[in-house]
N, C-alpha and C positions, 0 to 999 in steps of 0.2 A: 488737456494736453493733446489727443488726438487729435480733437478741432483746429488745431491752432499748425501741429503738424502738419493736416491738410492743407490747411489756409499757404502754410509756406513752400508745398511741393504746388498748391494751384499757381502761387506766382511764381515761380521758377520755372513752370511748364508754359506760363504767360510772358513770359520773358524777361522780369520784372527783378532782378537780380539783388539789387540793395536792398529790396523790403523783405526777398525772400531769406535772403544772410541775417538778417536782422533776428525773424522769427526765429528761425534756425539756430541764432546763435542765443537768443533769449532762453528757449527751450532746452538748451545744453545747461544755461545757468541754473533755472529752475530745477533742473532732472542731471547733476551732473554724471552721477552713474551711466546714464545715455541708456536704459534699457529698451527706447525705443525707435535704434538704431538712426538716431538724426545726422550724426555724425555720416552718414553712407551718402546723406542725401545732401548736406554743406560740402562739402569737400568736392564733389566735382565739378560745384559752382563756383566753388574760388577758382579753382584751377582752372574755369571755363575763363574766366574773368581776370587772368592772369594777377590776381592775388597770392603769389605765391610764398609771400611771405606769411600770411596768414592759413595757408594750406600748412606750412609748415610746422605752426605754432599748433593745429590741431593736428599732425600727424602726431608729434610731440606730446601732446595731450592726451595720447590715446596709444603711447608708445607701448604699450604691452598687449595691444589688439592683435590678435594671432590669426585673424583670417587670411587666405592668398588677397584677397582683395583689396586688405589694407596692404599688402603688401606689394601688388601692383600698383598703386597707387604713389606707395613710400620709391618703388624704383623708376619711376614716370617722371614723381616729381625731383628726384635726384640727375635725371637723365637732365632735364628742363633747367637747372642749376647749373651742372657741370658737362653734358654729353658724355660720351664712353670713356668714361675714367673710373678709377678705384674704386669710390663711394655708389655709384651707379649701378655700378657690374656686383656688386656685393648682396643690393637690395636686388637686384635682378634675380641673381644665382636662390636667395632665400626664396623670392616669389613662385619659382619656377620649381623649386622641391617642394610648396604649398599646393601649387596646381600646376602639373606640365600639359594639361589639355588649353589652357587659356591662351597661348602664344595665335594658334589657326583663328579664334576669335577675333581677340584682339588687330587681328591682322586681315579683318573680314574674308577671310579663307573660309572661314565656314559660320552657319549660320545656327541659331538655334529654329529647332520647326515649332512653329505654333506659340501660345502662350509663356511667359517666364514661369519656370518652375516657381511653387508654391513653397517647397523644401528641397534641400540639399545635401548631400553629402558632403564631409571636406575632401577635396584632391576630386571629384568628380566632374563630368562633362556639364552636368547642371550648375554645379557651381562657377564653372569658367562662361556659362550663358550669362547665368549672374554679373559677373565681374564683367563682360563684354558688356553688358547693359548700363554699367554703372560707369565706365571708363572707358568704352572702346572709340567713342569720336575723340576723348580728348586724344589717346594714344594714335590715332590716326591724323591728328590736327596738327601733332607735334613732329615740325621739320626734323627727318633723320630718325626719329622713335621707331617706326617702322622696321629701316632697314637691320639698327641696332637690337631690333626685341629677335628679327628671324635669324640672324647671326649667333646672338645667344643662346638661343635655342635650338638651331641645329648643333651648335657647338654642345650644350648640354647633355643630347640627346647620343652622339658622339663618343664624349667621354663615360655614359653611362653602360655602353655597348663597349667598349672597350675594358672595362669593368668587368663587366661578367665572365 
């Protein structure tokens, strides 16, 4: 199963998209539990690949996955579906109480130094490295994602200062 996981991030990394989906999706069947996080590494292939209807069916799939990062993901590809509307702004709002360090990432505002963390904390600066690593070209690839992710975010940012 690791070899094979290999073999699908070497073609993904090779550009090699349908053989890498394949494996990928092979490896979910065999291992549905997913305990070796394949699901991190499919998922931003589709969505590279504007399969989004198939991002959607494994968001769905994995719909009680409680990382920010799936949950970046869940508001990306809602944004990419509908743009700034109800269903967007809702996955948005959960992502952003999952991790409020990811938005500067995401937004190549800032950068991680050095090597990707080995481990993570949840809500931590490591972990929005993470989630930049996994998502942050598509979010920057996506017309309008951008402007919509810093708007949310200052706006979040906002209403939590007005809170206290």
């Amino acid at each position: 199963m690791r070899a094979r996981f290999g073999l699908a991030q070497s073609l993904q990394a090779l550009g090699v998209r349908d053989a890498a989906v394949a494996h990928y999706r092979d490896l979910l069947r065999l291992n549905p539990g997913d305990n070796q996080g394949v699901r991190y590494s499919l998922l931003p292939v589709l969505l590279e690949a504007g399969r989004d209807a198939e991002a959607e069916a494994l968001l769905e799939q994995f719909h009680d996955e409680g990382t920010a990062a799936w949950a970046y993901a869940w508001a990306l590809h809602a944004f990419r579906r509908g743009g700034d509307a109800a269903p967007a702004n809702e996955h948005l709002r959960r992502a952003l109480r999952a991790n409020r360090h990811a938005p500067p990432y995401l937004l190549g505002e800032r950068t991680w130094p050095g090597a990707m963390p080995d481990a993570y904390a949840l809500g931590s600066q490591e972990e929005a490295a993470v989630i930049e690593d996994m998502l942050g070209d598509l979010w920057r690839a996506t017309p309008g994602a951008d402007r919509w992710l810093a708007a949310q975010a200052r706006s979040a940012r906002a209403g939590k200062r007005r809170r206290r």
